[in-house]
Backbone as CSV, one residue per row, in Angstrom:
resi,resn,N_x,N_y,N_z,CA_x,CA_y,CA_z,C_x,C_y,C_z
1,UNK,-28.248,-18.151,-15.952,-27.759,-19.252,-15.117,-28.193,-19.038,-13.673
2,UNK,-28.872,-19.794,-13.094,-29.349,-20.192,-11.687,-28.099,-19.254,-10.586
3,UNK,-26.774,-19.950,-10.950,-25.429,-19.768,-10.109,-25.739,-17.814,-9.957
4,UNK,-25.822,-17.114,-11.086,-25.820,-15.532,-10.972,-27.067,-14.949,-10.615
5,UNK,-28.465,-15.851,-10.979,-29.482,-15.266,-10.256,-29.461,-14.631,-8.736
6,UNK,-28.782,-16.366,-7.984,-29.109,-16.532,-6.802,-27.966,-15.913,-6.262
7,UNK,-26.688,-15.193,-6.855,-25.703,-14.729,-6.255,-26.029,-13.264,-6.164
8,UNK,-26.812,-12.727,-7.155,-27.540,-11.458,-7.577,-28.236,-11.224,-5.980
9,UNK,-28.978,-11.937,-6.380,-30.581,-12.268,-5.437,-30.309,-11.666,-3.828
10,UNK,-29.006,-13.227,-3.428,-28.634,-13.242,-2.051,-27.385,-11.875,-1.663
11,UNK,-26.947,-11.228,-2.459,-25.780,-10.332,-2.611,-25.768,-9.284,-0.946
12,UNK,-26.748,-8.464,-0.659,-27.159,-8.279,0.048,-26.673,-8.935,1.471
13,UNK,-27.942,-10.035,1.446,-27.822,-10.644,2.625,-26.375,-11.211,3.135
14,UNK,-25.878,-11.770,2.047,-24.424,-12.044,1.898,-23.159,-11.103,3.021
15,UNK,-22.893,-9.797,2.156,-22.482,-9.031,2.579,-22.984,-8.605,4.118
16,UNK,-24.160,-8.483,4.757,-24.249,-8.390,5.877,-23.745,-9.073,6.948
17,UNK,-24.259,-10.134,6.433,-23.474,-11.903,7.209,-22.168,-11.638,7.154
18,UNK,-21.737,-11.509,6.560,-20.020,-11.101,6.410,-19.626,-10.181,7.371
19,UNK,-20.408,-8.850,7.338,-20.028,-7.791,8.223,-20.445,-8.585,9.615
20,UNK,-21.299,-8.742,9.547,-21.266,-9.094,11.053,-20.451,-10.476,11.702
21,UNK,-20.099,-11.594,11.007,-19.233,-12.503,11.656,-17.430,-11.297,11.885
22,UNK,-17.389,-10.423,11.347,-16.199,-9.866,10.910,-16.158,-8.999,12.516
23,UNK,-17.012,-8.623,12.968,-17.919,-7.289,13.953,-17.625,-8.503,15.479
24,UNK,-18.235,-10.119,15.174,-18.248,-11.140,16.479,-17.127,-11.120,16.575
25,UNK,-16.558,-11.319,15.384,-14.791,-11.606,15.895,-14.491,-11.029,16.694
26,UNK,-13.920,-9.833,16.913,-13.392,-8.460,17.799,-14.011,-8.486,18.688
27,UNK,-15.492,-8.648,19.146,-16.625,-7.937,19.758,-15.796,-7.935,21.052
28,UNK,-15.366,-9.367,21.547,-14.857,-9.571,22.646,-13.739,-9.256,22.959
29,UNK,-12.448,-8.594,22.120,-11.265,-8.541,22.270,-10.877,-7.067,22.931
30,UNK,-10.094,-6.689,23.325,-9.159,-5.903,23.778,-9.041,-4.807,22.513
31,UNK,-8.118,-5.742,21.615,-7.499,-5.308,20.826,-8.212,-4.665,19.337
32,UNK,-9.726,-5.770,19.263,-10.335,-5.649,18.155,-10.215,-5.503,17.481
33,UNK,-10.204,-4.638,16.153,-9.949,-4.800,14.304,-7.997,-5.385,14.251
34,UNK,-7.349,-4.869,15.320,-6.030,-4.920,15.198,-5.253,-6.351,14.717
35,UNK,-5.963,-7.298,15.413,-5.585,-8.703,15.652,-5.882,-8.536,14.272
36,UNK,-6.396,-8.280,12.938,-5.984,-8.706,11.756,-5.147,-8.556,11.090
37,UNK,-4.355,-7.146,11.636,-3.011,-6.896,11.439,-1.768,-7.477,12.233
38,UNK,-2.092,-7.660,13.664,-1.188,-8.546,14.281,-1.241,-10.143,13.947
39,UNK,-2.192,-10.745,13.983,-1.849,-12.208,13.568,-1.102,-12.817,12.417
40,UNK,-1.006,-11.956,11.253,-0.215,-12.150,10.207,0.999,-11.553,10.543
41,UNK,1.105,-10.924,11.172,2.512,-10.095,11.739,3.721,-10.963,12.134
42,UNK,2.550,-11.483,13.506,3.176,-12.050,14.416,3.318,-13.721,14.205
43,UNK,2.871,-14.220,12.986,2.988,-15.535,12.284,4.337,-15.286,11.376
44,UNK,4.270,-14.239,10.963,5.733,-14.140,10.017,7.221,-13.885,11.024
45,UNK,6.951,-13.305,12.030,8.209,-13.082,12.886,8.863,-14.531,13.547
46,UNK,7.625,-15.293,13.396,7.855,-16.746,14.135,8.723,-17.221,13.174
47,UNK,7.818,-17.739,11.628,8.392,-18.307,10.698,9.379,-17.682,10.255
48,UNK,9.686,-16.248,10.602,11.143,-15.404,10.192,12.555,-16.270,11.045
49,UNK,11.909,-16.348,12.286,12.750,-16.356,12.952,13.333,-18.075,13.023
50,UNK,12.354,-19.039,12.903,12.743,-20.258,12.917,13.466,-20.604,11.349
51,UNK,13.539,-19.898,10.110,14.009,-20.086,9.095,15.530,-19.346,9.188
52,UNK,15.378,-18.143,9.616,16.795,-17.472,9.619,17.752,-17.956,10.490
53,UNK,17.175,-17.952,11.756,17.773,-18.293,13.192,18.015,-19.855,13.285
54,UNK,17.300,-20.600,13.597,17.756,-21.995,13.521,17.661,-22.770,12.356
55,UNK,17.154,-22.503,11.114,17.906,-23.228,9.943,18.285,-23.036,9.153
56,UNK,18.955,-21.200,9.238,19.955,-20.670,8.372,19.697,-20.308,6.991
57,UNK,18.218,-20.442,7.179,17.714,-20.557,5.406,16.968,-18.976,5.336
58,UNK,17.562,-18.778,3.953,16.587,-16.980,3.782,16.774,-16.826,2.048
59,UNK,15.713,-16.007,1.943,15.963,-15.218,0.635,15.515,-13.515,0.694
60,UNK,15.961,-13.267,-0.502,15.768,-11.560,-0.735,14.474,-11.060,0.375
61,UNK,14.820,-10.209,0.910,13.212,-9.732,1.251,12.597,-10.477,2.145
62,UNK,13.025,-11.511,3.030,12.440,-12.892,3.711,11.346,-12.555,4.239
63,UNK,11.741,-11.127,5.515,10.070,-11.466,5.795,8.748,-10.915,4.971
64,UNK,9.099,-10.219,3.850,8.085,-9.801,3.089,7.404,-11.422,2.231
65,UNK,8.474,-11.725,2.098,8.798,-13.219,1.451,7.673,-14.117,2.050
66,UNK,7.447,-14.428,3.300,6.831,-15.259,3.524,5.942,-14.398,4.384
67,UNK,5.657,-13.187,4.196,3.877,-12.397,4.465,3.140,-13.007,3.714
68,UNK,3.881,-12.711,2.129,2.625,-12.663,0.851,2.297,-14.247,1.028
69,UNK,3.136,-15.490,1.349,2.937,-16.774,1.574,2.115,-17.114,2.226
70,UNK,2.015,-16.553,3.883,1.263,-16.570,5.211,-0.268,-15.875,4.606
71,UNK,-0.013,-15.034,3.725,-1.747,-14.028,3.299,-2.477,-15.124,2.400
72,UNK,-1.801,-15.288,1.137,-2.320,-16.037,0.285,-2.523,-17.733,0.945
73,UNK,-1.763,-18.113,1.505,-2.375,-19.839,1.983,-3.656,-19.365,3.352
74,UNK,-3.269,-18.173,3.902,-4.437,-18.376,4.985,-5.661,-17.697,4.278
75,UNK,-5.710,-17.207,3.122,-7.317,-17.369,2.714,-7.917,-18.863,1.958
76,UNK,-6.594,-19.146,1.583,-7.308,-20.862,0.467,-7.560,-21.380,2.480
77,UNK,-6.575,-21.731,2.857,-6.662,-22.797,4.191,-7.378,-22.388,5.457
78,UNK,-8.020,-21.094,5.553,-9.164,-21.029,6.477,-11.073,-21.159,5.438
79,UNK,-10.558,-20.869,4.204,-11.691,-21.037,3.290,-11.838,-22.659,3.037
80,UNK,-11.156,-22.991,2.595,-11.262,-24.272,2.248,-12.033,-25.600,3.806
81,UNK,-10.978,-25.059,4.583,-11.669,-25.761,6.036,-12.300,-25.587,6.936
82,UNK,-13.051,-24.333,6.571,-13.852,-23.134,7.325,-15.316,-23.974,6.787
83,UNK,-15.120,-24.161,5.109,-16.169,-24.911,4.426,-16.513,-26.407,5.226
84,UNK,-16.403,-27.245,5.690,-16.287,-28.895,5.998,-17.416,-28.568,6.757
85,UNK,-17.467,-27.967,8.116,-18.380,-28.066,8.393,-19.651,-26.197,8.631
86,UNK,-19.698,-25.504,7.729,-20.392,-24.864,7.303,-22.015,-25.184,6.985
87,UNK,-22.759,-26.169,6.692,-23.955,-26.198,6.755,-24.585,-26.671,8.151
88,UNK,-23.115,-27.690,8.804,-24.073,-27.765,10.600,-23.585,-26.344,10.987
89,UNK,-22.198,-25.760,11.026,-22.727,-24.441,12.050,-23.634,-23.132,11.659
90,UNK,-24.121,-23.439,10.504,-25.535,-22.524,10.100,-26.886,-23.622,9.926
91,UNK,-27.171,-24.542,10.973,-27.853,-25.384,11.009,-29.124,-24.314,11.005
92,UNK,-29.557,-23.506,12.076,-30.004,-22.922,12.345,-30.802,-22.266,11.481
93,UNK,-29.668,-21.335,10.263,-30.430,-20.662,9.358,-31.158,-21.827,8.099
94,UNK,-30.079,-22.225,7.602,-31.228,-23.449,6.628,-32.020,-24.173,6.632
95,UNK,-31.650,-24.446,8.177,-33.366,-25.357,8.666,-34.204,-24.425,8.619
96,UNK,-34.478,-23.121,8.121,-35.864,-22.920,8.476,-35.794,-21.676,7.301
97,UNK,-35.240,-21.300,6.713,-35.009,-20.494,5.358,-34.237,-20.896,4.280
98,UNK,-34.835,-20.872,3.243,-34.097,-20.963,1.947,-32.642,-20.326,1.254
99,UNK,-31.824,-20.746,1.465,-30.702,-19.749,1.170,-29.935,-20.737,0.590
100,UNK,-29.322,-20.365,-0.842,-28.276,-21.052,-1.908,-27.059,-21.536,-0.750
101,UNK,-26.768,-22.906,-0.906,-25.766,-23.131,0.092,-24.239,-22.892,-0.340
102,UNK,-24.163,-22.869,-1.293,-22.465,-21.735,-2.151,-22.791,-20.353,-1.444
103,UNK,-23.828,-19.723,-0.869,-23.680,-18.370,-0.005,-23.101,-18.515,0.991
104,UNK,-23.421,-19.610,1.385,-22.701,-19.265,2.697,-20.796,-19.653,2.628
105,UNK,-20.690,-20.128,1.652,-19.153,-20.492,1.195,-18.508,-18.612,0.551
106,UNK,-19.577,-18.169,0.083,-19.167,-17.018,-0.646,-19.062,-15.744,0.918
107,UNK,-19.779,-16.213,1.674,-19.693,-15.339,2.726,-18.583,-15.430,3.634
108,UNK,-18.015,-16.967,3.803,-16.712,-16.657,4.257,-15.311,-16.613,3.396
109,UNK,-15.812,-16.707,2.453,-14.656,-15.404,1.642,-14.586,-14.442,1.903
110,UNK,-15.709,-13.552,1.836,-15.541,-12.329,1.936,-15.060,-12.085,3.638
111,UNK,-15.168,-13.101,3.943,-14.479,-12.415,5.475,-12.934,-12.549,5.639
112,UNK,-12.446,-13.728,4.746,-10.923,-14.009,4.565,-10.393,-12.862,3.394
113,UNK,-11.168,-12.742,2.472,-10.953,-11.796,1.868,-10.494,-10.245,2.247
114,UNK,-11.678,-9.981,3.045,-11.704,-8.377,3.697,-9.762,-8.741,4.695
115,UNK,-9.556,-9.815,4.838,-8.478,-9.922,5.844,-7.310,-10.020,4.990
116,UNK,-7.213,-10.666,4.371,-6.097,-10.543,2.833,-5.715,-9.573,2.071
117,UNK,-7.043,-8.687,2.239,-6.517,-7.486,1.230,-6.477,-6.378,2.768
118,UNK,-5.989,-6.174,4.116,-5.748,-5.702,4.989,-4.209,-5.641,4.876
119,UNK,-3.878,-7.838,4.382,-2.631,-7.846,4.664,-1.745,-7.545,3.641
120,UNK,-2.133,-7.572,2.523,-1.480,-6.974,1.116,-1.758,-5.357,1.264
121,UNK,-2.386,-4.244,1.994,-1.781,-3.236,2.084,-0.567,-2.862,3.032
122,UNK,-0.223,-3.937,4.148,0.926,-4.333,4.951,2.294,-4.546,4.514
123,UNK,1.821,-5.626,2.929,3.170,-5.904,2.493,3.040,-4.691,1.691
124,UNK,2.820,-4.049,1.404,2.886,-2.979,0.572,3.968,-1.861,1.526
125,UNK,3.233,-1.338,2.246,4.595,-0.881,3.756,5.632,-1.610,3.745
126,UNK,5.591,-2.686,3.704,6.740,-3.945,4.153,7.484,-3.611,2.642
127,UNK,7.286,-3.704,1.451,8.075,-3.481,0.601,8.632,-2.015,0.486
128,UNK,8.150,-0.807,0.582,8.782,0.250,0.848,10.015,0.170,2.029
129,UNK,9.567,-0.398,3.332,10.165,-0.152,4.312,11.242,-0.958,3.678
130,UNK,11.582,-2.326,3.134,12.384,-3.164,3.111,13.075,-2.896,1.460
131,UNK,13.000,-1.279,1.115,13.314,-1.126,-0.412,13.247,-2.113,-1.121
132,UNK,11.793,-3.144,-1.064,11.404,-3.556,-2.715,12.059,-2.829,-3.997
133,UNK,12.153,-2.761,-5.081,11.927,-2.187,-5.948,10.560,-2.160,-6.778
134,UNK,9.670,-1.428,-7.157,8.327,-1.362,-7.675,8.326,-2.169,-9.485
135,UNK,8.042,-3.052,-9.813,7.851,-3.239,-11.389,7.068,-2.743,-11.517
136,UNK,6.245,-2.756,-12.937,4.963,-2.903,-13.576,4.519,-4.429,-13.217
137,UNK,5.180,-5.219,-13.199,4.936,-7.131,-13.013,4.026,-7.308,-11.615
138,UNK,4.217,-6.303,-10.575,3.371,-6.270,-9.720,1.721,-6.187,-9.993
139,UNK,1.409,-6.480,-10.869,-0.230,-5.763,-11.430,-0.277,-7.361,-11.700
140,UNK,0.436,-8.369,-11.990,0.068,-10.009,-12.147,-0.365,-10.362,-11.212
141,UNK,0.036,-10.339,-9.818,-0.835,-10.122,-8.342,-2.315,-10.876,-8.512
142,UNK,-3.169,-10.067,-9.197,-4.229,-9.368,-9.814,-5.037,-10.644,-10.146
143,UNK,-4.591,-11.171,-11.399,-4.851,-12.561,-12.228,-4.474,-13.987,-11.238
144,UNK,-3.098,-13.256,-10.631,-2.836,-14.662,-9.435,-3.899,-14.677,-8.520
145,UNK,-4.174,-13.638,-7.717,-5.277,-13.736,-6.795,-6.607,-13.840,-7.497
146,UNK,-7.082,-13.482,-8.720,-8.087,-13.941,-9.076,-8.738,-15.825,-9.153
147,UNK,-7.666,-16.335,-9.743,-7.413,-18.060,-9.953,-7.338,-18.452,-8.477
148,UNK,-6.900,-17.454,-7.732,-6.600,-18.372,-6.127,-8.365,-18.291,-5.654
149,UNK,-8.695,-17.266,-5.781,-10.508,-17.132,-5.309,-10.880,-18.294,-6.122
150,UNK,-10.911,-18.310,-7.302,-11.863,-19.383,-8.246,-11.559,-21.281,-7.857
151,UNK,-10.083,-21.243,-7.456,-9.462,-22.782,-7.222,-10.448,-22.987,-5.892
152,UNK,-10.247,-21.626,-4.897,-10.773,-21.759,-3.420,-12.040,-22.229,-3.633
153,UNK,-12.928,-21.325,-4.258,-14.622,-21.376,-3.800,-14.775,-22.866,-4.824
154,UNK,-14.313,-23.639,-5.609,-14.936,-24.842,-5.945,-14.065,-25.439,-5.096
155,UNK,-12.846,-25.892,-4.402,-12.919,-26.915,-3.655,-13.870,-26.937,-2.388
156,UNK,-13.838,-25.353,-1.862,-14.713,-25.227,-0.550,-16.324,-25.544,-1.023
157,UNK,-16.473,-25.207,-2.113,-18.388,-26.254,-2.089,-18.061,-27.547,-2.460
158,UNK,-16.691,-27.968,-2.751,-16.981,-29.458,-2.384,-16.805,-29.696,-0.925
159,UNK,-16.111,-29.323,-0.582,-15.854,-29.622,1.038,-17.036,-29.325,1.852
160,UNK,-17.888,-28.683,1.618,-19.499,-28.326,1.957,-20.329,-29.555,2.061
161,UNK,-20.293,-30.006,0.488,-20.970,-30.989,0.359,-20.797,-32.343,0.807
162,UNK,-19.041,-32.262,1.168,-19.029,-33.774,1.596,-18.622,-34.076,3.069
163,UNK,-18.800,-32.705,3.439,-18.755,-32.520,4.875,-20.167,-32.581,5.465
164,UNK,-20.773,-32.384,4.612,-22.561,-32.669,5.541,-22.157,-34.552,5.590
165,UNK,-22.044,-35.251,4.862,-22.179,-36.738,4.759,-20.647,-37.733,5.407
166,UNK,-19.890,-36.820,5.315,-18.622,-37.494,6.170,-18.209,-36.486,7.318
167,UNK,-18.463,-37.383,8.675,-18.162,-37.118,9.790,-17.152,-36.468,10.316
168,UNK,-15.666,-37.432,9.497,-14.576,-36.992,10.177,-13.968,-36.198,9.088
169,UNK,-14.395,-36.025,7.956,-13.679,-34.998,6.810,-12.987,-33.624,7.483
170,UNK,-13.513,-33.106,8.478,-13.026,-31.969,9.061,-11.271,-32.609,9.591
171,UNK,-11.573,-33.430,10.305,-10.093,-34.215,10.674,-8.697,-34.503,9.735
172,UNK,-9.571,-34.937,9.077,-9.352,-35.445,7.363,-8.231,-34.190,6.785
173,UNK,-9.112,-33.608,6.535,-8.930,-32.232,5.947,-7.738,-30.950,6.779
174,UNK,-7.949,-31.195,8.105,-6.809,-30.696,9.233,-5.568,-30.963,8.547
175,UNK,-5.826,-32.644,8.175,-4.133,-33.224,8.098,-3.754,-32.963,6.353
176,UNK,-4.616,-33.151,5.662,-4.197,-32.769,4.081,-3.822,-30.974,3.990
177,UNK,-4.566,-30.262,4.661,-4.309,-29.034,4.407,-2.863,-28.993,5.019
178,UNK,-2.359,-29.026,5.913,-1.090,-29.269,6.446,-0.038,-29.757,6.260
179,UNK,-0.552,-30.860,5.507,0.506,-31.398,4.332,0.463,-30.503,3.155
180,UNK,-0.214,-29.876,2.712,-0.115,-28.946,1.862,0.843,-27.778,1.879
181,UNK,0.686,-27.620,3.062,1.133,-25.805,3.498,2.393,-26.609,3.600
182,UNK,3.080,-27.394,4.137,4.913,-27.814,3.885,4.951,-28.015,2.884
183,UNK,4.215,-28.444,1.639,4.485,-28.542,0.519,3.883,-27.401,-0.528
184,UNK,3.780,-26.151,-0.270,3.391,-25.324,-0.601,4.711,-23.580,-0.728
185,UNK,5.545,-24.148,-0.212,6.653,-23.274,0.484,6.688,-22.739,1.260
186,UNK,5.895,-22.203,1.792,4.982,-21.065,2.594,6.677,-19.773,3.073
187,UNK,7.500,-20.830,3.532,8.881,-20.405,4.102,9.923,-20.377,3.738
188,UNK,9.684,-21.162,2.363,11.408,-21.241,1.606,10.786,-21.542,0.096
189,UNK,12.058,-20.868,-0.788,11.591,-21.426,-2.015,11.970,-22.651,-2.505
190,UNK,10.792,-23.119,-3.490,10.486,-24.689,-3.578,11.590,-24.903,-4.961
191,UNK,12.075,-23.722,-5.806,12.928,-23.361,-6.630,14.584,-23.872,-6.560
192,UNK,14.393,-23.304,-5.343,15.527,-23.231,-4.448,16.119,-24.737,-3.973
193,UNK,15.180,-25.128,-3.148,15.329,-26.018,-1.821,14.633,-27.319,-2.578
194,UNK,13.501,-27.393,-3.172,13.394,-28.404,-3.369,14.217,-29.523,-4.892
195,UNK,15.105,-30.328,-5.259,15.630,-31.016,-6.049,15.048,-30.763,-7.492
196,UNK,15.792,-31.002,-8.505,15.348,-30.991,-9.757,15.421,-32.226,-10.055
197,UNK,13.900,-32.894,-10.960,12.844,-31.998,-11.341,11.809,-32.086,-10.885
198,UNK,11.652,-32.183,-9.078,10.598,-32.335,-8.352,10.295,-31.053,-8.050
199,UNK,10.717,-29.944,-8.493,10.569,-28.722,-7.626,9.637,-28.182,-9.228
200,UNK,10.274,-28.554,-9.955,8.863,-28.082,-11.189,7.783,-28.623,-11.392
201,UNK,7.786,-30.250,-11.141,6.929,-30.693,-10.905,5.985,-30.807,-9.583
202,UNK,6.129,-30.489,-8.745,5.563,-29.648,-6.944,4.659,-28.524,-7.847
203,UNK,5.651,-27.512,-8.485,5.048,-26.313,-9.067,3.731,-26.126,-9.891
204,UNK,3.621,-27.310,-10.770,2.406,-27.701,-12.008,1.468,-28.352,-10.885
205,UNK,2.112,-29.587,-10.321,1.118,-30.976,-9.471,0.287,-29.732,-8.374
206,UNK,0.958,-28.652,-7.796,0.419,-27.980,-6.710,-0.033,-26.465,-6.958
207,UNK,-1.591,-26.162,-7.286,-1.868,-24.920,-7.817,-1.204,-23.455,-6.307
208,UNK,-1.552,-24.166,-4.987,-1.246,-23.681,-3.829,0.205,-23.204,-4.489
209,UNK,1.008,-23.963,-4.487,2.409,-23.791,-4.471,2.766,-22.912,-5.608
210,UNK,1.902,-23.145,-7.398,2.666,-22.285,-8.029,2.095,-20.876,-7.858
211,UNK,0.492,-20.433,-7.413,0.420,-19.243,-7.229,1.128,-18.524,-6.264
212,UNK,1.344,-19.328,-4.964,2.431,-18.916,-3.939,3.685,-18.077,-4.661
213,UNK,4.490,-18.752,-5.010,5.479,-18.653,-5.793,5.683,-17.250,-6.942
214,UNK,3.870,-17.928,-7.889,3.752,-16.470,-8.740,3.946,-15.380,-8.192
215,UNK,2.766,-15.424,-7.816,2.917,-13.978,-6.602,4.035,-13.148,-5.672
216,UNK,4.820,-14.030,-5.044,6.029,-13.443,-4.863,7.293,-13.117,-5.765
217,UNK,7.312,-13.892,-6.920,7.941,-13.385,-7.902,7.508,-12.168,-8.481
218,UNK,6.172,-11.644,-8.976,5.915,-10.498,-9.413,6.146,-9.633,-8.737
219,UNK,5.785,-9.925,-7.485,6.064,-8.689,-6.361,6.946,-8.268,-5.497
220,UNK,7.938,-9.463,-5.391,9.342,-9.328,-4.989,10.498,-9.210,-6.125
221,UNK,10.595,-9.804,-6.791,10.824,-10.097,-7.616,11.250,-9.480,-9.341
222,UNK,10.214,-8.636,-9.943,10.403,-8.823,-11.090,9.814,-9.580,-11.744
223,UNK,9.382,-10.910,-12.004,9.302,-11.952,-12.329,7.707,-12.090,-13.168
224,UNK,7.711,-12.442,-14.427,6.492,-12.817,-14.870,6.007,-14.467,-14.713
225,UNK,4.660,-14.474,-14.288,4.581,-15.882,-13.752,4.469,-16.371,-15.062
226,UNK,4.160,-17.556,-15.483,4.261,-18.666,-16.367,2.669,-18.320,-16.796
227,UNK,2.178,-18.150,-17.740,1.061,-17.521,-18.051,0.074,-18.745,-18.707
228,UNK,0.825,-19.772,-19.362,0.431,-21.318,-19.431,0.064,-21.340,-17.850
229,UNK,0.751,-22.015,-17.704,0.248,-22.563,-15.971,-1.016,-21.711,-15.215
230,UNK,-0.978,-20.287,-15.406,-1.737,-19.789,-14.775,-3.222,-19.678,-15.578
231,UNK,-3.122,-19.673,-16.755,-4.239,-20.329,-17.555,-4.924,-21.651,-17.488
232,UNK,-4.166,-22.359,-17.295,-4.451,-24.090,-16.765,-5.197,-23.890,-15.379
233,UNK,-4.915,-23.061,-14.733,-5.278,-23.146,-12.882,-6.543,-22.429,-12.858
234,UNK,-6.504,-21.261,-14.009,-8.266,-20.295,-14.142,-9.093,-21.465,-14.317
235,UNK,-8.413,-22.042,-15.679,-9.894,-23.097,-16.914,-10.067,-24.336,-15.854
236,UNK,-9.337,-24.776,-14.817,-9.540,-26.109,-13.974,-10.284,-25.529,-12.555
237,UNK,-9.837,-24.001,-11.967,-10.534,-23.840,-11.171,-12.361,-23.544,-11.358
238,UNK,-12.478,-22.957,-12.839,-13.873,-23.066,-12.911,-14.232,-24.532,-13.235
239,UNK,-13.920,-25.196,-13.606,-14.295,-26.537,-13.952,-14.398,-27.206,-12.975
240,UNK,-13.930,-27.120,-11.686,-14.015,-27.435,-10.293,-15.208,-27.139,-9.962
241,UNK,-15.165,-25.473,-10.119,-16.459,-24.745,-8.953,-17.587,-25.234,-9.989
242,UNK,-18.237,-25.339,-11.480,-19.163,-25.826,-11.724,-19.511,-27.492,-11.341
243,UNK,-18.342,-28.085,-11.796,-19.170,-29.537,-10.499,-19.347,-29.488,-9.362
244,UNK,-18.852,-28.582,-8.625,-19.063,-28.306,-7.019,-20.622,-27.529,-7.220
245,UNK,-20.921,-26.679,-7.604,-21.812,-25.576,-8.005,-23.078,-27.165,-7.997
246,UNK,-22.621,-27.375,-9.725,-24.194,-28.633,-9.980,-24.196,-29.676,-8.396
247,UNK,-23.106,-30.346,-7.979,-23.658,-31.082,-6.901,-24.936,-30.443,-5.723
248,UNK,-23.479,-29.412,-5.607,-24.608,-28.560,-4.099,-26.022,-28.691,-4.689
249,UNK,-25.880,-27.809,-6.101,-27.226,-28.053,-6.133,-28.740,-28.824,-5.861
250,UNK,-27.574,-29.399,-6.762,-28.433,-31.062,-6.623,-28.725,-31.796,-4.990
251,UNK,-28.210,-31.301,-3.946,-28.525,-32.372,-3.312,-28.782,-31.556,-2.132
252,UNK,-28.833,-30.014,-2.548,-28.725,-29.152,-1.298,-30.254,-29.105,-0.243
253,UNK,-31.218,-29.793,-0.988,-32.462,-29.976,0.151,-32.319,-30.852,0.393
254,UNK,-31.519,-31.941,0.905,-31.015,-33.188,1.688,-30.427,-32.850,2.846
255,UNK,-29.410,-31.730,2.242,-28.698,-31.350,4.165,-29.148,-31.309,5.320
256,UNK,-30.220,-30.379,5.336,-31.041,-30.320,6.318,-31.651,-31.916,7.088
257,UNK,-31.551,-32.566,6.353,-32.447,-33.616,7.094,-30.935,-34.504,7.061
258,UNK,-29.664,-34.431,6.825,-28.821,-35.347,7.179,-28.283,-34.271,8.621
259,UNK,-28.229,-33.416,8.418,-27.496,-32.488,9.815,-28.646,-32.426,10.946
């Protein structure tokens, strides 16, 4: 298949590109590699504090509670909208070299990635410090974050593709992702807080929301996720990324001359 040649092929170059947007970040800061540990930090103390403090709302473990929430939505929601406009801000390189345009979607994974699995050795501290108790159910994690990569990288090559041809999709996309993340829990459980039987149905209708959810159940929790559901979210997220995959394909020597 074309898709593993060219992932083979570009693997390399990939990974470099990665290291080095990872290297610009910091270059200029004070603080440098740190801010990947403080920005998730200091996003959960906010949302700690506006859930406990002014609307009285908490569960077990809260701020571990809404780390693993804040980790897992900020790799789908900087991947996903990081993608929109990704072929103009590498205008540069494709105008004038050949490179699979799902690389450059796969390259900023790996930079949200390298930052996700920074912040899941955090909650890992955070659950000792905050006596978690350890399951075996913690190892579902694993399969959840796998389906969350696969849902991510086919919506983000669609968002690639239809971000070269629609202008304001980046705008677009600001306001749907955002509506997402309140409807995602990020801060409270949707179990909980949201009505029956909209809160199961939120759970199925929203892959964001039930891996959210999975994931903190295994790992706070105890809890085995729903293994239906999470089977449904693998077999639909590849079924995503191959029509995302054949489009790019298909239309990926056009970009250049629409950007």
């Amino acid at each position: 298949m074309k898709f593993f040649r060219d992932f083979k092929k570009y693997w390399d170059y990939t990974g470099c590109a990665a290291r080095a947007e990872l290297k610009s970040e910091v270059a200029s800061s004070y603080l440098n590699w740190l801010w990947w540990i403080l920005d998730p930090l200091l996003f959960m103390m906010v949302y700690t504090f506006i859930a406990e403090i002014i609307f009285n709302r908490s569960q077990p473990y809260f701020p571990v509670f809404v780390f693993i929430g804040l980790t897992m939505w900020n790799f789908f929601n900087k991947t996903v909208l990081g993608s929109v406009k990704i072929i103009k801000n590498n205008n540069a390189i494709v105008s004038k070299v050949y490179v699979p345009k799902f690389i450059l979607v796969v390259q900023k994974m790996l930079v949200n990635g390298f930052k996700m699995c920074i912040s899941f050795v955090l909650i890992l501290f955070m659950m000792v410090l905050f006596k978690v108790p350890f399951t075996y159910k913690i190892l579902y994690i694993i399969p959840i974050l796998i389906v969350l990569v696969c849902i991510s990288f086919g919506i983000a090559n669609l968002m690639l593709h239809f971000g070269v041809f629609v202008e304001d999709l980046h705008n677009v996309m600001a306001v749907v992702l955002r509506l997402t993340f309140y409807m995602s829990g990020i801060f409270f459980s949707i179990m909980d807080r949201v009505p029956e039987p909209y809160n199961a149905l939120l759970l199925k209708a929203n892959p964001v929301a039930f891996l959210l959810n999975a994931g903190r159940g295994c790992m706070l929790y105890g809890e085995t996720p729903s293994l239906k559901l999470l089977f449904l979210w693998a077999v639909l997220g590849i079924l995503i990324s191959v029509i995302a995959l054949k489009t790019v394909y298909k239309y990926e020597n056009s970009y250049v001359k629409v950007v």
